[in-house]
C-alpha positions in Angstrom: 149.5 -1.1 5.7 147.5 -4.1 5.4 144.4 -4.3 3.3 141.3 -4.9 4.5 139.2 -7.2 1.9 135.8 -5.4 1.0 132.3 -6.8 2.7 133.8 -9.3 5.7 133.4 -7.2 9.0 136.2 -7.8 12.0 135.4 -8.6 15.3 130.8 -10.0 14.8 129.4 -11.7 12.4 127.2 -9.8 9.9 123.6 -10.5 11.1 121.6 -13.1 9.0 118.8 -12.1 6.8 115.2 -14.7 6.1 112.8 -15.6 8.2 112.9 -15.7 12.1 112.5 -18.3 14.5 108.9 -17.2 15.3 107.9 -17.3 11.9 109.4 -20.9 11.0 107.7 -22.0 14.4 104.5 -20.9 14.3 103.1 -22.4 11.3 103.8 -26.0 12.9 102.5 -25.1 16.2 99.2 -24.0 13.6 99.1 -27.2 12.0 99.3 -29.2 15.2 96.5 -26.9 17.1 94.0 -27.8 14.2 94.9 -31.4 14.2 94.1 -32.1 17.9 91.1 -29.4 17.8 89.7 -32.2 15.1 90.8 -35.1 17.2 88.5 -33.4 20.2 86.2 -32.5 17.6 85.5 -36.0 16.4 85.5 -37.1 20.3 83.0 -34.7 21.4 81.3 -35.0 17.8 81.1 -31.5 17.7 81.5 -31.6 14.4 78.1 -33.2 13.3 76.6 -31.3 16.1 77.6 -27.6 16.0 79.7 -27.5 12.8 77.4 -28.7 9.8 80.0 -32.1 9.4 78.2 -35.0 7.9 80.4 -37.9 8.9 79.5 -41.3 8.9 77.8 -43.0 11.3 79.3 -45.9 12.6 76.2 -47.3 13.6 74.5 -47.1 9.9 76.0 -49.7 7.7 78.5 -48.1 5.3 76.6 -50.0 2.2 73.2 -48.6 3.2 74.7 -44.7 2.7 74.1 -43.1 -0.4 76.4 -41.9 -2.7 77.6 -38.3 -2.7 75.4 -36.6 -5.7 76.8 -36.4 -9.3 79.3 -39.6 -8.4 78.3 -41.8 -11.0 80.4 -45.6 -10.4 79.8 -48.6 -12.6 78.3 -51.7 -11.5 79.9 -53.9 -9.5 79.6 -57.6 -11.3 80.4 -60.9 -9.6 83.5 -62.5 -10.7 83.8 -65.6 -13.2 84.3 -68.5 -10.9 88.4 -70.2 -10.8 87.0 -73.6 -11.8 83.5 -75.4 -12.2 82.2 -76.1 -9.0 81.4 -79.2 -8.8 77.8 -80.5 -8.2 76.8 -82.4 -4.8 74.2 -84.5 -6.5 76.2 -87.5 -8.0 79.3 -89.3 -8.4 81.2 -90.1 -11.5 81.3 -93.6 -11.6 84.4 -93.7 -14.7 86.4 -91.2 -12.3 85.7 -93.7 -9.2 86.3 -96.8 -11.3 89.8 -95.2 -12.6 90.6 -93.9 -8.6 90.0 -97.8 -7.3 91.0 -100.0 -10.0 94.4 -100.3 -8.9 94.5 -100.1 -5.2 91.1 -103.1 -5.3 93.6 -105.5 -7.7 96.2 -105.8 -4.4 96.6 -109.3 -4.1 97.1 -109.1 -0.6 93.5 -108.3 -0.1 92.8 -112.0 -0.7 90.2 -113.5 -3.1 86.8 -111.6 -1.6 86.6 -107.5 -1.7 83.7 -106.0 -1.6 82.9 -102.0 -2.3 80.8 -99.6 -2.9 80.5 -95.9 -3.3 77.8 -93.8 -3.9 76.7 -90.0 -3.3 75.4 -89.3 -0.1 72.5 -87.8 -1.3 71.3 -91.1 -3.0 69.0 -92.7 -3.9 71.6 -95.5 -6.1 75.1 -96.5 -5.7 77.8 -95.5 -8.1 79.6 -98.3 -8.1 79.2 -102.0 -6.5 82.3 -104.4 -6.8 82.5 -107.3 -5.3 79.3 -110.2 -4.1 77.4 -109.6 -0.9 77.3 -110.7 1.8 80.7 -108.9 3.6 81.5 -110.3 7.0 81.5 -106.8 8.6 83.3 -106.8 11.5 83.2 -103.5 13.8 81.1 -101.9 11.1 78.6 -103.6 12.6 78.8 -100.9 15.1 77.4 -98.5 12.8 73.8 -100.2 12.8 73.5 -100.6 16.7 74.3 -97.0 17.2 72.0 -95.5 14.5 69.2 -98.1 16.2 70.4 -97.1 19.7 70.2 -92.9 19.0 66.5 -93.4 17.1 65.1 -96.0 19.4 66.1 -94.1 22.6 67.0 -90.5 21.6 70.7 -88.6 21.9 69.6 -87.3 25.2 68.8 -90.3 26.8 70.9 -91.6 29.8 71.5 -94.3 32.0 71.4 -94.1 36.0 73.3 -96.1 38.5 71.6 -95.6 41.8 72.1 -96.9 45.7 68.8 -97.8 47.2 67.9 -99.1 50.8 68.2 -102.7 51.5 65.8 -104.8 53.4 67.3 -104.2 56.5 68.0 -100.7 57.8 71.8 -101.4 57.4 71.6 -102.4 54.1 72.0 -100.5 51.3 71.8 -101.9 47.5 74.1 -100.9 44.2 72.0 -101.3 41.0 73.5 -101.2 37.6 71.3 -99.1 35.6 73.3 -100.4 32.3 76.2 -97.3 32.3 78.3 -98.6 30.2 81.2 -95.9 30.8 80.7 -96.0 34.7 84.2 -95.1 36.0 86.0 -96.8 39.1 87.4 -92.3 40.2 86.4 -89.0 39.0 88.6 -88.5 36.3 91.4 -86.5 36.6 90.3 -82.3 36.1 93.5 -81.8 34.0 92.8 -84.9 32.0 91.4 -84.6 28.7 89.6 -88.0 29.3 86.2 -87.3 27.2 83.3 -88.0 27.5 83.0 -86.7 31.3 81.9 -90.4 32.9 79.9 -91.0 36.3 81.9 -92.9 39.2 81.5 -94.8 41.4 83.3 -92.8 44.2 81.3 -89.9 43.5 78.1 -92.1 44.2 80.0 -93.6 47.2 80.0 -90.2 48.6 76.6 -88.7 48.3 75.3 -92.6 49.8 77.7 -91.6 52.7 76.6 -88.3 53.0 73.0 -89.9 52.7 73.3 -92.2 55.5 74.9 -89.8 58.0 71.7 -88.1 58.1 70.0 -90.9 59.0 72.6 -91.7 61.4 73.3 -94.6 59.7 77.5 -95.6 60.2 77.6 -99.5 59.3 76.3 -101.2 56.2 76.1 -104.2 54.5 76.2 -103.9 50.6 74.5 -106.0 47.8 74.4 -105.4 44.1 71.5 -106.0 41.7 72.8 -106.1 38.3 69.2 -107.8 36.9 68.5 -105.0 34.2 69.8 -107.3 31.7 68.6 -110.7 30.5 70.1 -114.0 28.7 73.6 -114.8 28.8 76.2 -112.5 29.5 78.6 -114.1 26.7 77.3 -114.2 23.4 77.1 -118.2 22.0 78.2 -116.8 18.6 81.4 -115.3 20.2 84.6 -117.3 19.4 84.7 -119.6 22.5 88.1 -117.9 23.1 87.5 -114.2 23.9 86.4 -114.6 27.3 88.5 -116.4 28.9 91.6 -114.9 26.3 90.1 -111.5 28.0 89.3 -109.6 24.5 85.8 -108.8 25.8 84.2 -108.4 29.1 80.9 -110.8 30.0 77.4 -107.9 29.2 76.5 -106.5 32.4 74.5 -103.6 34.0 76.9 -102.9 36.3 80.6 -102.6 36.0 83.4 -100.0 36.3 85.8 -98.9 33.4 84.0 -101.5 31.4 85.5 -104.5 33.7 88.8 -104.3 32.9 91.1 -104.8 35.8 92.1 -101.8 37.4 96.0 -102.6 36.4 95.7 -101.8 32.7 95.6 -105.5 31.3 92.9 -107.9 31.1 89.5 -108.2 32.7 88.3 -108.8 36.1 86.7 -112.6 36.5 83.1 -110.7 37.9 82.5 -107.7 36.6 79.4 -107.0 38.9 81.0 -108.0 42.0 84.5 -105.9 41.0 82.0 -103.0 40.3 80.2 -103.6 44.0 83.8 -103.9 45.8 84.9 -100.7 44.8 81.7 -99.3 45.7 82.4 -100.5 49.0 85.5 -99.7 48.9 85.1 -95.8 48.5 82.6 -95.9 51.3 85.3 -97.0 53.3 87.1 -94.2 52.4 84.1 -91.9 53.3 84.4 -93.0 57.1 81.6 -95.5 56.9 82.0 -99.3 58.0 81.2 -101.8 55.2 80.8 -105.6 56.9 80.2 -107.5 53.8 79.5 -107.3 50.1 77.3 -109.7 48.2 74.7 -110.1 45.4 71.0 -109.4 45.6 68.1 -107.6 44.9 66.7 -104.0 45.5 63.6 -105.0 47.1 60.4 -103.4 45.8 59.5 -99.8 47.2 63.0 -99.1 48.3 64.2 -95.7 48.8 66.4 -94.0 46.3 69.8 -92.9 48.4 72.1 -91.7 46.0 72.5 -91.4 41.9 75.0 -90.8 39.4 74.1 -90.6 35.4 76.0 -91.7 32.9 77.1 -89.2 29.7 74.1 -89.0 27.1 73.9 -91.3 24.3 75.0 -89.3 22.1 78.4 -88.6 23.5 78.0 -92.8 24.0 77.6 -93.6 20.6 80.3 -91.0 19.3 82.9 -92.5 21.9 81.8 -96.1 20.7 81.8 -95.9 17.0 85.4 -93.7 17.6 87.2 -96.0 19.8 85.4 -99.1 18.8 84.1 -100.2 22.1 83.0 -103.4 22.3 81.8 -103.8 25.7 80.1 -100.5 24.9 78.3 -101.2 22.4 77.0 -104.6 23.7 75.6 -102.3 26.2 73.9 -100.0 24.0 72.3 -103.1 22.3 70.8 -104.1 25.4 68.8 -100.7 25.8 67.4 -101.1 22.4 66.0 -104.2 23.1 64.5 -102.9 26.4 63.6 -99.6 24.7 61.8 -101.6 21.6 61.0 -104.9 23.0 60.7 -104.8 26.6 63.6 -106.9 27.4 67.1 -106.3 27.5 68.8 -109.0 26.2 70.8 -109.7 23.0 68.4 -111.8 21.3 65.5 -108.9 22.0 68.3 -106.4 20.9 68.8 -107.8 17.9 65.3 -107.8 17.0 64.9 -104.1 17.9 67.8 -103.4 15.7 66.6 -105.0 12.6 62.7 -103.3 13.2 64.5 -99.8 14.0 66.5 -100.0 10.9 63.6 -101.1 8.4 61.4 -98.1 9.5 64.4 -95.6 8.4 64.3 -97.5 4.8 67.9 -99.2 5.5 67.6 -101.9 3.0 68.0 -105.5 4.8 68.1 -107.8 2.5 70.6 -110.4 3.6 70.8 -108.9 6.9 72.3 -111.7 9.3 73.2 -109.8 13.1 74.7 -112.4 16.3 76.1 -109.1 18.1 75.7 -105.2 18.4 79.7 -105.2 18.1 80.7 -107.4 15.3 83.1 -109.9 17.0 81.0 -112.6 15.6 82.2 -114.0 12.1 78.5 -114.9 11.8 77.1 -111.2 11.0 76.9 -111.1 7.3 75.1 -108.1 5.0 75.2 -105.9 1.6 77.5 -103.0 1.8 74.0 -101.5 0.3 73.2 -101.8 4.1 76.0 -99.8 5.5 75.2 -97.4 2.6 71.6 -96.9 3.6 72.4 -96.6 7.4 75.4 -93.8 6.9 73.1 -92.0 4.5 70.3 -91.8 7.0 72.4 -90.8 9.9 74.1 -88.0 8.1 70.5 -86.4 6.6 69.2 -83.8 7.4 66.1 -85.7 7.8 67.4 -86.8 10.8 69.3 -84.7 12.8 68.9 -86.8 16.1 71.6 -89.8 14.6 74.3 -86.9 13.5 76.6 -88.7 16.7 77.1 -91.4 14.1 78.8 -89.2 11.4 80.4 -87.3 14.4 82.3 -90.0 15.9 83.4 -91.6 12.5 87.6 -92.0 13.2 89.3 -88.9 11.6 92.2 -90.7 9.1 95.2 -90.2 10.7 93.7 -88.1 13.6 91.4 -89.4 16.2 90.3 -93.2 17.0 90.9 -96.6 15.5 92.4 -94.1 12.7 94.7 -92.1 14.6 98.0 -94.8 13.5 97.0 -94.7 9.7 97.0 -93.0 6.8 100.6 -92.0 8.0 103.0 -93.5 4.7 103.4 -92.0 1.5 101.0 -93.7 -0.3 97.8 -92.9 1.4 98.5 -89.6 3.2 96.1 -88.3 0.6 93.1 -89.3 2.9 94.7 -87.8 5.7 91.4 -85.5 7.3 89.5 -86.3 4.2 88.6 -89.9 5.1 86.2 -90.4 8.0 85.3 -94.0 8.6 84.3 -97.2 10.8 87.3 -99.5 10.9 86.6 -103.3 10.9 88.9 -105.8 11.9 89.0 -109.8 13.0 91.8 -112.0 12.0 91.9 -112.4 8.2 89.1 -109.4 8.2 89.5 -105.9 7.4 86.7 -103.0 6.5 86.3 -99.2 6.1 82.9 -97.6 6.0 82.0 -93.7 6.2 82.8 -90.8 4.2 85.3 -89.6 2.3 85.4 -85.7 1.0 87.0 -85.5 -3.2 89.9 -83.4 -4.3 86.3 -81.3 -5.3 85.0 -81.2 -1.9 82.4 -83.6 -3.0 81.6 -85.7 -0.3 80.9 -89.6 -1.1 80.0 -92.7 1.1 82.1 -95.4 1.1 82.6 -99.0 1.9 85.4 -101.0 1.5 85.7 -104.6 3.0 88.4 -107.5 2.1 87.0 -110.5 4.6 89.1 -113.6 3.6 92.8 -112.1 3.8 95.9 -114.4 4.7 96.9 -114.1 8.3 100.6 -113.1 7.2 99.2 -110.5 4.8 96.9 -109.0 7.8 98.9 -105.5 8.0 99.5 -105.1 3.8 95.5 -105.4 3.8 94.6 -102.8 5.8 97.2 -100.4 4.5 95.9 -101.6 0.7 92.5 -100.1 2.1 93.8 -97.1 3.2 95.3 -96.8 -0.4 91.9 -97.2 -1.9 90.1 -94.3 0.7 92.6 -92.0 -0.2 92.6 -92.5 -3.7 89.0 -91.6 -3.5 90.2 -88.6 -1.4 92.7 -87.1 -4.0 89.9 -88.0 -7.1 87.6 -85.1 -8.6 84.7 -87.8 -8.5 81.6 -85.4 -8.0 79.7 -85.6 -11.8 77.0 -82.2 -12.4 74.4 -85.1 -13.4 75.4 -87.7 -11.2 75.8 -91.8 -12.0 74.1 -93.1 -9.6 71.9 -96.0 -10.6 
């Protein structure tokens, strides 16, 4: 007979022995109970309320609580500092000297350079190279702005308005001296900046205008007599007019008279700016006979206005792009703002009394032009000096469009193309500065921020440069910003002198 082997049963299983289900379950069920009993605790805040909790109060600041009692913590001390920050007040004219001595010896720089570089706290200049005067080129820009934002203000602008004519089917364009007045609305999409006034736009509020006065058929002058004296500058090279490089100073023109194909300028600025006028009325359903110049006679009545960006956004766009027609503009409203007349000789005078009364030195100061195509203008970089100093103080906060619209190295303007090789891509961002160029001409002036973050002024001019060496110039420029750019130059007691 077969044995059975002792403690296996046949037929069930021998029943287990340990805890139960129940008893493994209900401890987790426990556990999650009290957890969401705190989560509607904490929601309902019964806790502070009915439970004697003492939580923190989101509302109170958490460094304002006091510690729990009998927690004593140490101090909390401030850090050493990585490196020795470096002292805004001066500039270390050995550490300048060593960051320029190469790049200045470029002999394709020609036999003139000029430079300078000082603190832009001031008073003196770290280090002067070169003899004054520089032919300045579009630096020139720099003065007419700063004169243009503290004669007139940043908030000034300039209207271009449609009066009523001497007969009661006349209506009169006058140039109110918008010197970014725009043929179209610019396109919403666009990124076209800043946001300019248009002559369609006034087309249709003069339509609009004349509809309630029943009014269907027009005749339209222009008056473009804001300005005085000669449209083209005598000390202009005889060639920029009729080569199109600049556009004859008017009151009234669109998209700065350059021909609505893209190339060139229009032969009459005035009368181009009039004919699209009349143009876009056309559009608007009303019947335009004929378009000619004139006058807005005396107690006419305002029909229509459009106003031009404020100067501010102006002068940024002009120093950025390097405007030309722009600025000889601007220079204009000095001289009417300052002198009563709006010409370029008053201008000119308005700039130079502008300047002295915000302690820009002058000495040597020769202006033709608010843009610097003349090869006539002549001054000390001390000048450009002065004037950047001035407009970036705090002192005076009302000229800050001039440091604003300084060309970003390799980034925005008469910049955006350079800075780009090897050898100068260390001023890329750190270099912000007026370009200047004529043929055998080539200048730099703004501000440059030091491998220390120590901000300098800078001006950098090489004015009598061979015409096949026009291109190894400017990049030998660029070379010297940027080597300013990658120098530790700020000095704790400063050099200036």
């Amino acid at each position: 007979m077969a044995r059975r082997e002792t403690g296996h049963t046949t037929g069930s299983r021998r029943p287990r022995t340990g805890p139960g289900a129940v008893a493994l379950t209900l401890p987790v069920l426990l556990v999650l109970a009290l957890l969401a009993l705190a989560v509607v605790a904490d929601d309902r805040r019964w806790g502070p309320t009915h439970l004697g909790w003492r939580g923190g109060d989101p509302a109170v600041d958490p460094a304002a609580v006091a510690l729990p009692a009998g927690l004593d913590l140490p101090e909390v001390a401030d850090p050493p500092p990585v490196a020795e920050p470096a002292a805004p007040d001066g500039v270390d004219l050995a550490a300048v000297r060593k960051a320029l001595a190469r790049p200045l010896r470029d002999a394709d720089l020609g036999p003139h350079v000029v430079a300078a570089v000082a603190s832009l706290d001031g008073p003196g200049i770290a280090l002067q190279r070169g003899r004054d005067p520089l032919v300045p080129a579009s630096t020139t820009k720099l003065l007419t702005a700063t004169a243009a934002l503290a004669a007139l203000g940043p908030d000034a602008t300039f209207e271009t308005t449609v009066v009523t004519g001497d007969a009661s089917d006349q209506v009169v364009l006058v140039g109110g001296g918008d010197p970014l007045l725009a043929a179209e609305p610019a396109d919403p999409e666009g990124d076209v900046w800043p946001v300019r006034a248009d002559v369609a736009t006034l087309a249709a509020e003069t339509a609009a205008a004349l509809r309630e006065r029943g009014v269907r058929r027009v005749q339209v002058r222009y008056d473009d007599s804001l300005f005085a004296g000669p449209a083209v500058n005598p000390r202009w090279e005889p060639s920029y007019v009729p080569d199109q490089v600049v556009t004859p100073t008017s009151a009234l023109w669109v998209d700065g008279g350059r021909d609505p194909s893209g190339w060139g300028r229009v032969g009459d600025a005035p009368r181009a700016a009039a004919t699209t006028f009349a143009d876009a009325l056309r559009d608007e359903g009303v019947r335009v006979s004929r378009v000619r110049a004139g006058r807005a006679p005396e107690g006419s009545e305002q029909l229509a206005a459009v106003s031009s960006p404020p100067l501010d956004q102006v002068v940024q766009w002009l120093v950025d792009v390097s405007d030309n027609e722009t600025t000889e503009v601007v220079l204009r409203h000095v001289g009417l703002a300052v002198v009563g007349e709006g010409s370029t000789r008053a201008g000119l005078d308005a700039v130079r009394t502008v300047l002295a009364d915000l302690g820009v030195d002058e000495t040597g100061l020769e202006l033709h032009d608010g843009s610097g195509l003349s090869r006539d203008n002549g001054f000390a970089a001390r000048t450009l000096v002065d004037v950047l100093r001035v407009a970036a103080s705090d002192d005076h906060p009302e000229l800050r469009a001039v440091i604003e619209g300084l060309p970003v190295a390799g980034f925005t303007g008469s910049l955006a193309a350079r800075f780009s090789e090897d050898a100068s891509d260390g001023g890329l961002g750190r270099v912000r500065a007026k370009t200047g160029t004529l043929t055998g001409v080539h200048a730099l002036a703004g501000l440059v921020t030091g491998a220390d973050g120590v901000p300098m002024v800078v001006v950098l001019a090489a004015d009598r440069v061979a015409a096949d060496k026009s291109l190894d110039a400017r990049a030998a420029l660029d070379r010297a910003a940027a080597a300013l750019a990658t120098c530790a130059c700020g000095s704790a007691t400063g050099s200036d002198g």
